[in-house]
N, C-alpha and C positions, 0 to 999 in steps of 0.2 A: 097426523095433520099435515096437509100441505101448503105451501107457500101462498097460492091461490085461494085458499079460504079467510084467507085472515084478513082485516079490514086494508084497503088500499094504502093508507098513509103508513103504515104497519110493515107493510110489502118491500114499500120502497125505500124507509129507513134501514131496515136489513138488508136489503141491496146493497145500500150507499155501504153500511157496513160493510158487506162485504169485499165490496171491490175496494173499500181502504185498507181493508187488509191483506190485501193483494199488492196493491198501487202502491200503501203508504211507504212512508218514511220514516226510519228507526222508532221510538216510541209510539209515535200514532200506528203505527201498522200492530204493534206488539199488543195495544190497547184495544185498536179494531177487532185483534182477534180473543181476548180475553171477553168482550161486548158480543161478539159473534157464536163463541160457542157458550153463554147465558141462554143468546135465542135460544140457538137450537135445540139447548135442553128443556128451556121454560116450554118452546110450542113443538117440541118433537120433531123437527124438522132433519133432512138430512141432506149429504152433499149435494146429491142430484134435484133434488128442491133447489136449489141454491143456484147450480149449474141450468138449469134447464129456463133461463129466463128470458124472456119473449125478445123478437126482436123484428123492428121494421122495417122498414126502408126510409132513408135520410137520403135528402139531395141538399150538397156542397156546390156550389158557383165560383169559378175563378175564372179571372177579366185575361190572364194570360198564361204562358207556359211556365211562367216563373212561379206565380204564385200554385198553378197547378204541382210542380215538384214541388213545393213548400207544404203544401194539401198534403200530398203522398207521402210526404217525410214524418208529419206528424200523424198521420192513419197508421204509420209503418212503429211509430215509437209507441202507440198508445196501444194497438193490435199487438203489436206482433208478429211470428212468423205466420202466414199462411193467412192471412187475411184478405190476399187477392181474388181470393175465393168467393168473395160478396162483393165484391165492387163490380158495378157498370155503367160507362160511358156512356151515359143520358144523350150527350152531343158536346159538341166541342169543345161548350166550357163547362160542362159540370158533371157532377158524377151522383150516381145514386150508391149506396152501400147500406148492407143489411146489418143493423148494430143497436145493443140494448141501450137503454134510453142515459145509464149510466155514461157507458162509451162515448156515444153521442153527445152528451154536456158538456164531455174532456174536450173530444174535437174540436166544436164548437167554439168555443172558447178559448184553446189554443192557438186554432186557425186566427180568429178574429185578434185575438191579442199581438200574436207574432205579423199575421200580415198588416198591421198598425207598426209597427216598430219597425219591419223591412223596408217597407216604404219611405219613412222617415231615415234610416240610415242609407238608406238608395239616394236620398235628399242630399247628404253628408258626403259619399262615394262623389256624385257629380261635382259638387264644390273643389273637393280634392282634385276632382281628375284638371279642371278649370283652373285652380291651381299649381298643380305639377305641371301643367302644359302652357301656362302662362298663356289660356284664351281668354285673354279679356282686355281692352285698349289701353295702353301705356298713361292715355290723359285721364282715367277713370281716377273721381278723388277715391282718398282712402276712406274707408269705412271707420265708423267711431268703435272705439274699442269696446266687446262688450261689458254689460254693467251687471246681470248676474249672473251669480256662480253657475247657473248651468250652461249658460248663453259661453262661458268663460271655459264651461270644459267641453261644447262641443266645439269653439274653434279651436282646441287643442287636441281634440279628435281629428278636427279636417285635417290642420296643421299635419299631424303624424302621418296620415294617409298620402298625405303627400309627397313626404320625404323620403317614405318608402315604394312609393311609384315609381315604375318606370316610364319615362319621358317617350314619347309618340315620336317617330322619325317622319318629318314633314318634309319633303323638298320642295322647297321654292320656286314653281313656277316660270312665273315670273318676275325677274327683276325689278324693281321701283326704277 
């Protein structure tokens, strides 16, 4: 019996199996694979059943070069070696890549998760540097301290970034 015969929803939970017992993590991976070869013995199935899984074309979009290496950082972590081999550059900002639908979930989701959080700490970076460099007017009041615990450790995030900045060499111009 082949992978392809057996009912869709059926396909793609051995799938997922399988790639968690690939992907997983200490017991989940150990368990994937105990689950994994059940199928294979219940529907006769074999490696290349397993390995031989479809795969289409996905298009990723990135607004800049920053987030484009961020793209390729995690295609590279989820891939693997040799995965350059399915990618191509749609146009400026995005890319097409050939990858099963499993692979695709990971990216997916990685990309959007991390590039949500880059952004937000690129928020935290600017504060710092604004900080470290003391751009902002001498008569600015002070801000109220903040009041929760998160609010409380990302100004001790900024705070740290800053202290380990190096200070911008400005020379003055002009004189006042």
């Amino acid at each position: 019996m082949s992978l392809e015969t057996l009912p869709k929803p059926l396909q793609e939970r051995i799938i997922k199996i399988y790639e968690l017992s690939i992907k997983g993590v200490d017991g989940e991976k150990q368990a994937a694979k105990r689950q994994l070869t059940a199928f294979m013995n219940k529907y006769k199935l074999t490696a290349d059943d397993l390995l031989q899984q479809p795969k289409n074309e996905y298009v990723f979009s990135f607004k800049s070069e920053v987030q484009r290496k961020l793209l390729v950082q995690i295609i590279w972590s989820v891939l693997g070696k040799g995965w350059t081999k399915n990618i191509t550059y749609a146009n400026s900002k995005s890319v097409e890549i050939k990858l099963s639908k499993v692979d695709y979930a990971e990216i997916k989701v990685k990309y959007d998760v991390y590039k949500r959080d880059f952004a937000a700490m690129m928020d935290e970076f600017l504060n710092a540097f604004v900080l470290a460099n003391d751009i902002y007017h001498k008569d600015d009041e002070v801000a109220e301290l903040p009041q929760s615990p998160e609010d409380r450790r990302k100004a001790k995030r900024i705070g740290v970034m800053a202290l380990y900045m190096d200070k911008s060499v400005v020379n003055k111009l002009i004189d006042s």
